[in-house]
C-alpha positions in Angstrom: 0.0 0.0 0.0 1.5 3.3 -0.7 1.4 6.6 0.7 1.1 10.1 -0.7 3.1 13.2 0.8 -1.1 14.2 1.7 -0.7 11.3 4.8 2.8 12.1 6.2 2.5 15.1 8.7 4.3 18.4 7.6 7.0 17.7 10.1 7.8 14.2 9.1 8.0 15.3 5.5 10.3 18.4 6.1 12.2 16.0 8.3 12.9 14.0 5.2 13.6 16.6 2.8 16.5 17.6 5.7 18.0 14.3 6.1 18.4 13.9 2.1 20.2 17.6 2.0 22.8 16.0 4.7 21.8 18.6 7.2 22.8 17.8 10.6 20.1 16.3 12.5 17.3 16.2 9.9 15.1 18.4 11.7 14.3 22.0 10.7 12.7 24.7 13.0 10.6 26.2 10.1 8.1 28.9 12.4 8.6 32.4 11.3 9.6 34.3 14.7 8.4 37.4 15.7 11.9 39.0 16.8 15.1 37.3 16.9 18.4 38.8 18.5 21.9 38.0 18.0 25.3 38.1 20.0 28.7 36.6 19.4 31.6 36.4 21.9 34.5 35.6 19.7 36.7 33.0 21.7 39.8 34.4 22.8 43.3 32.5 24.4 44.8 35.5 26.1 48.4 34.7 27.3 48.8 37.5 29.9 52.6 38.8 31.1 53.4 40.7 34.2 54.2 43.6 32.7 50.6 44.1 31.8 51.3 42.9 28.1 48.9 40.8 27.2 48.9 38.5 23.6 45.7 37.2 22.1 44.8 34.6 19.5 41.7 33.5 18.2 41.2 29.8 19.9 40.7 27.5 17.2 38.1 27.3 14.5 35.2 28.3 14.3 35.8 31.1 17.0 32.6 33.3 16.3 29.8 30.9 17.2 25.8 32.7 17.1 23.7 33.1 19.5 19.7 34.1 18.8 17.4 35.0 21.5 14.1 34.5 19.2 10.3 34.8 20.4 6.8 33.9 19.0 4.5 36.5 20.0 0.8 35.4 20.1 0.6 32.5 19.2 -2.5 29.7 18.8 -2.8 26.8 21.2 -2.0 24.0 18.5 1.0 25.8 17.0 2.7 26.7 20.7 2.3 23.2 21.5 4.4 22.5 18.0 6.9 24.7 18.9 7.5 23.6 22.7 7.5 19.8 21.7 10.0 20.0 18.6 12.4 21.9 21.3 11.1 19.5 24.0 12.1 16.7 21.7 15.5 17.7 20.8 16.2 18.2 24.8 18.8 20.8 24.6 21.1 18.6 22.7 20.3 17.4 19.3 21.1 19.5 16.3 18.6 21.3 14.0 18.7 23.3 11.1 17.4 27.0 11.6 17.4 30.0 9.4 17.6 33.5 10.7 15.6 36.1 9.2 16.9 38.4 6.3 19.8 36.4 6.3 19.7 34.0 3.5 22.1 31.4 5.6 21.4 28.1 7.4 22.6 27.7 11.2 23.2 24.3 13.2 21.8 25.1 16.2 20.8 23.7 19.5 18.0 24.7 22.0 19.4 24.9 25.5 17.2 27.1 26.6 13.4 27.9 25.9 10.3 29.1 28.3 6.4 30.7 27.5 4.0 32.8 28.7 0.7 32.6 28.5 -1.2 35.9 27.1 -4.5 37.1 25.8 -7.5 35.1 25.9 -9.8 35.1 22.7 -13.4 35.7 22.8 -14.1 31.7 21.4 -12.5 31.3 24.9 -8.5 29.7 23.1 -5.6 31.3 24.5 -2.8 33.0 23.0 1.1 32.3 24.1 4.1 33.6 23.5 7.4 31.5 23.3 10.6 32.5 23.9 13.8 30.7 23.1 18.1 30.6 23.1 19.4 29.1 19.7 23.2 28.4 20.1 25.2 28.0 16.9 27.0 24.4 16.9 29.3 22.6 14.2 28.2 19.1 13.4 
């Protein structure tokens, strides 16, 4: 008996698509966020001599590593509940695929760090909830 792409859920699918692109984990965090903020803290060896010299290097590859603080304002029950299990599911330590916005790149990230708030409630009685979240830029 086959299957059309119409019976496998939208996650599975995009799921699929990632693992045949060789992306790190297969999974892709595909919700558009509302605001996203980014730092970097370039790693630094700092040899420091007691004459108040000091020499710095950059330490190793891959020195200037992401990090986005995103959020998802007002969101619907059903799609909150998305959002908290894919991070749930990935547990702060599987890789996933993420694009920032206006940025036309694709980041390995991981999760270690997410919380929500619950916010307005609708006059059909649903409420609306905002998610928050830390996406850390990994190398896999």
């Amino acid at each position: 008996m086959s299957h059309s792409m119409r019976d496998v859920p939208a996650v599975v699918w995009r799921e699929r698509i990632a693992q045949s692109n060789n992306r790190a984990s297969g999974a892709i965090f595909y919700w558009c966020v509302s605001t996203a903020e980014a730092s970097v803290e370039p790693r630094v060896v700092v040899a420091q001599f007691g004459d108040g010299y000091a020499q710095r290097r950059a330490d190793g590859i891959n020195t200037q590593d992401q990090v986005w603080d995103i959020n998802l304002y007002n969101r619907l029950q059903p799609v909150a509940d998305e959002v908290l299990d894919f991070l749930t599911e990935r547990n702060g330590v599987d890789v996933f695929n993420w694009s920032p916005p206006r940025t036309g790149r694709t980041l390995n990230v991981i999760c270690p760090e997410w919380s929500w708030s619950y916010g307005e409630m609708l006059a059909d009685g649903s409420r609306l909830i905002d998610v928050r979240a830390t996406f850390q830029e990994v190398h896999a």
